[in-house]
N, C-alpha and C positions, 0 to 999 in steps of 0.2 A: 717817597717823600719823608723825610726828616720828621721824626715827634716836635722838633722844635718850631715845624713850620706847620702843624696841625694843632685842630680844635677839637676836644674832645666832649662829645655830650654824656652827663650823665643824668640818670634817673635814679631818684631814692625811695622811689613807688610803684607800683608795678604798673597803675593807669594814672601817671605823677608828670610834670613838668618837665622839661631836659632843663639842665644847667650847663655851661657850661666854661669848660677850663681847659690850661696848657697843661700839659706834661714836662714840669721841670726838673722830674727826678731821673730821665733821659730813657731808662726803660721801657720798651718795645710794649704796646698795649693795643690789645682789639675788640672789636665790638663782641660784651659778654664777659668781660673781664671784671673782675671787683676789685673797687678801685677806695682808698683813703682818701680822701681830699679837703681842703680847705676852707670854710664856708662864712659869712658873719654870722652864724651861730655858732661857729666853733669845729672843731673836726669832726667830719661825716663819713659814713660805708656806702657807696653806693655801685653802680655799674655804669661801665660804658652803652649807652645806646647808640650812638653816632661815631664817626671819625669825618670831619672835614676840614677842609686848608683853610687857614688864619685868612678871614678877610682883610683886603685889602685898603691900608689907614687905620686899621686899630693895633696898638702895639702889644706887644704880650705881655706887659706888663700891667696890661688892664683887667687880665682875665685872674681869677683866683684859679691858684695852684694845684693839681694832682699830686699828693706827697708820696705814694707807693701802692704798690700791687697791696691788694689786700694778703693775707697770710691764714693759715689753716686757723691759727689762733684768734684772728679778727673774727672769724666769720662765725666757730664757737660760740665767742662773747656774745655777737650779736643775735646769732640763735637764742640765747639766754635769754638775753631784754625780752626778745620776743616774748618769751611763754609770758616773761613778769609781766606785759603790757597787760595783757589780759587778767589778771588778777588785778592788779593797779583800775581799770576800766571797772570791772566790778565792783570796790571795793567803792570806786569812786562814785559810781551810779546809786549805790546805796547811804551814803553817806548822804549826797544829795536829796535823796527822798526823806531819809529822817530828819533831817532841817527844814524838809516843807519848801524846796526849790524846784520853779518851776523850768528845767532847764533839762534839754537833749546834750549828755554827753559821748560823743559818736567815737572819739579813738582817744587812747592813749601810746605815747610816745617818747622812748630812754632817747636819752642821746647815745653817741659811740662811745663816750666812756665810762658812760654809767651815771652821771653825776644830779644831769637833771632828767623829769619826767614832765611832758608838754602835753595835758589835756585840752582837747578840741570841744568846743561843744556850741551850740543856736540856744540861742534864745528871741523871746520875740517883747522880752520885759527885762527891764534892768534890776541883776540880782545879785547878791552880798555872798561870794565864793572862799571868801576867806575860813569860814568854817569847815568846809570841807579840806580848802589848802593844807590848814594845819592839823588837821585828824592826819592827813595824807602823810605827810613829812613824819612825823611822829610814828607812823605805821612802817612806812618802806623806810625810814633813814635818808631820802635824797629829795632833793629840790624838787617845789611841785611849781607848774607852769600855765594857768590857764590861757587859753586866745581861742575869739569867738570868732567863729566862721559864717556862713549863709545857708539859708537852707538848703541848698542845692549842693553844697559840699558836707554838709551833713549825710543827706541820702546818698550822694557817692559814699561816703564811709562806713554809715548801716548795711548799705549793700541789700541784699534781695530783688523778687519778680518785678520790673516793671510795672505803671500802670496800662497798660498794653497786654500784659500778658508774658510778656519775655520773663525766661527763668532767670535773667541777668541784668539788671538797667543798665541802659546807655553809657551813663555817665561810673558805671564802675566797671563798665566791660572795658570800652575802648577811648575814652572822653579823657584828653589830658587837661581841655580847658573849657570855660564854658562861655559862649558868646552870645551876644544879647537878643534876649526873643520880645518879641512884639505883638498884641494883637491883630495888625495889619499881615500876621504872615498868616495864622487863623482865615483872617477873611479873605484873604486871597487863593485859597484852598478849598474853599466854601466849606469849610468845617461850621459845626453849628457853634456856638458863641456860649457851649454850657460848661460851664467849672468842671464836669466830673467828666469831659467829652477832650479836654484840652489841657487841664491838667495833670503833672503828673504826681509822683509819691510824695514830694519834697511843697507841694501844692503850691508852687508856681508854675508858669505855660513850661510845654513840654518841649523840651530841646529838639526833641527829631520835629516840629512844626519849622524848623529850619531848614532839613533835611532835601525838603520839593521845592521850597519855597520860589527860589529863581525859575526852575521851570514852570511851574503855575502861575506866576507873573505873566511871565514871557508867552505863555500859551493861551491866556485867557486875557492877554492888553486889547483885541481885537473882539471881545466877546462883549455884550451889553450885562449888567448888574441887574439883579434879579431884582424884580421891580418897575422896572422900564417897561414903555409902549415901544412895540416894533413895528414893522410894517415890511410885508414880503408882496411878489406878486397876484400870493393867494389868500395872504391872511395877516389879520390885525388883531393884536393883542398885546396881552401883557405877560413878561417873563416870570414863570414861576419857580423856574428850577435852570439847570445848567451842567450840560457836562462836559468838564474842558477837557477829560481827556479825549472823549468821541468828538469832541468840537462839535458840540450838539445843544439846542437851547427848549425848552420845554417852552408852550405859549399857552395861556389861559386864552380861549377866544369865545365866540359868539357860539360856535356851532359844537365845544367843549375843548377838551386838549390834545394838544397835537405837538409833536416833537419834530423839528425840523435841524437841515447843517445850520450852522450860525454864519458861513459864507452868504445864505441867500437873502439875507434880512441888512437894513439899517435903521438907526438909532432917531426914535424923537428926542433931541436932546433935550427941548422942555419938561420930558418925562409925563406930559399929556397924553392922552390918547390925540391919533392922526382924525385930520378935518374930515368929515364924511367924506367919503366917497375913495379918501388915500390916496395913492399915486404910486407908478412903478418905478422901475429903473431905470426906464429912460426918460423920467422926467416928466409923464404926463400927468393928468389931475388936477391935484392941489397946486403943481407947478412947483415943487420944492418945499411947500412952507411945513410939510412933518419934521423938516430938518431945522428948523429953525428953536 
C-alpha cells in the first residue's frame, strides 16, 4: 500500500496517546521509526506506533503532516532537552517552595526546537505561577509554559509503586487514557466502600476497579445484595456476605450461618423477612407472597 494511502500513529510518550498523521514527505516509514511531524504546538519528535489505511471519507488533507524521518542529529538534540528537563523540573519545584505554593509539579517539557519549556503540574487551589515563570525564563533563557493537569495524570507522571503494591502503577506502565470510574463498579465487586481499600496513589477510585467490572456485573445480576431476606427449601435468612465468583451467598439464620449456591434460593423483594412458616419452590406455603 502506498504511504499516501496510509495512516500513521505516532506516540510522543512512551505510555502517551497515538496521534495521528499522513506521510507527505513520500518516504517509506514503519512502526519504530522516528518521525518529525507537524503538530498545533508546533514541530514535534515522536515515533511511529501504528500503520493503518486512510479511512474511508476522511481526506488527507485533514490529517496533520509527517515532515521527515527523524536524523542522527534530531535525536541528539532531543537527548539533550532531555537531561535539561530534569534540571528545569528541579529548579522549578524549588522555586515553587520558596514562594510558599501549594502546587505538584510532575514533568517538565522543551519542545523540538528548544524554544519553549511546558511545566505540568495539579493543584487542588488556585495559585499565582508567574513568579516562578519568570525566575524560570531568566534562568534557562527560554519560554516557560505552565498547563494544569488532574490528579491522575500527575501520578502517571510521578511514576512509582502502585497503591496495590505493584513496583509500577497502571497508569505509567501501560495506561494511554483514563476512563471514567464510578462508585457503582466498587459495589458491584463488593469491595468495601473505605478511601484507603479503593483508592489509589493520585487519591481518586483506582482505575483497575474497572478492570472486572463487566464480569462482576454480569456474574452477580442473578445474585441478591447483601442485606436481603431469602428463602431456600431449607432455610430463611438474611444475606450477609456473597461470593460471586463461587456463586455462593453466606445467610445469617436462626440456627447460625450457613453458606449455600445462590441458584437454590429467591429473593423477598420487599426485603422483609418471609411470612412464618416460608414456602418452597413449588409454590407451596405462603403461596408466593415472600415474593411480593
Amino acid at each position: 500500500m502506498a504511504p499516501s494511502q496510509q495512516v500513521y500513529g505516532v506516540r510522543f510518550q512512551k505510555v502517551g496517546k497515538i496521534y495521528h498523521f499522513v506521510n507527505r514527505a513520500g518516504h517509506p516509514l514503519k512502526v519504530g521509526d522516528r518521525v518529525v511531524v507537524e503538530t498545533s504546538r508546533g514541530t514535534e519528535l515522536g515515533w511511529v506506533a501504528t500503520v493503518e489505511p486512510m479511512p474511508e471519507g476522511r481526506p488527507p488533507e485533514s490529517y496533520k503532516p509527517i515532515v521527515r524521518k527523524a536524523t542522527s542529529h534530531d535525536l541528539l538534540r532531543r537527548q539533550r532537552y532531555r537531561h535539561l528537563e530534569k534540571e528545569v523540573l528541579v529548579k522549578a519545584r524549588m522555586a515553587a517552595v520558596e514562594a510558599g505554593l501549594t502546587v505538584k509539579i510532575a514533568k517538565a517539557e522543551y519542545s523540538f526546537d528548544g524554544k519553549r519549556v511546558t511545566l505540568f503540574y495539579g493543584t487542588e487551589k488556585k495559585v499565582n505561577l508567574t513568579p516562578v515563570r519568570r525566575r524560570l525564563e531568566k534562568q534557562f533563557r527560554v519560554k516557560v509554559e505552565f498547563r494544569q493537569i488532574g490528579p491522575r495524570d500527575v501520578a502517571k507522571y510521578l511514576g512509582g509503586p502502585g497503591a496495590c503494591g505493584l513496583e509500577t502503577r497502571c497508569c505509567s506502565a501501560f495506561l494511554t487514557e483514563f476512563q471514567p470510574i464510578s462508585i457503582k463498579m466498587a459495589k458491584a465487586q463488593d469491595l468495601p466502600l473505605v478511601p484507603s481499600e479503593i483508592a489509589g496513589m493520585c487519591g481518586r477510585l483506582r482505575c483497575c476497579l474497572a478492570y472486572e467490572y463487566e464480569f462482576y456485573k454480569d456474574a452477580g445480576a442473578g445474585m441478591p445484595k447483601v442485606g436481603k431476606w431469602v428463602v431456600t427449601e431449607k432455610y430463611s435468612g438474611k444475606v450477609v456476605e456473597r461470593n460471586i465468583l463461587k456463586q455462593t451467598i453466606t445467610l445469617q439464620t436462626e440456627q447460625g450461618r450457613v453458606e449455600i449456591p445462590a441458584k437454590e434460593l429467591w429473593v423477598s423483594k420487599s426485603g422483609r423477612p418471609p411470612i412464618a412458616g416460608g414456602c418452597g419452590p413449588n409454590g407451596g406455603g405462603c403461596g408466593g407472597a415472600c415474593a411480593l
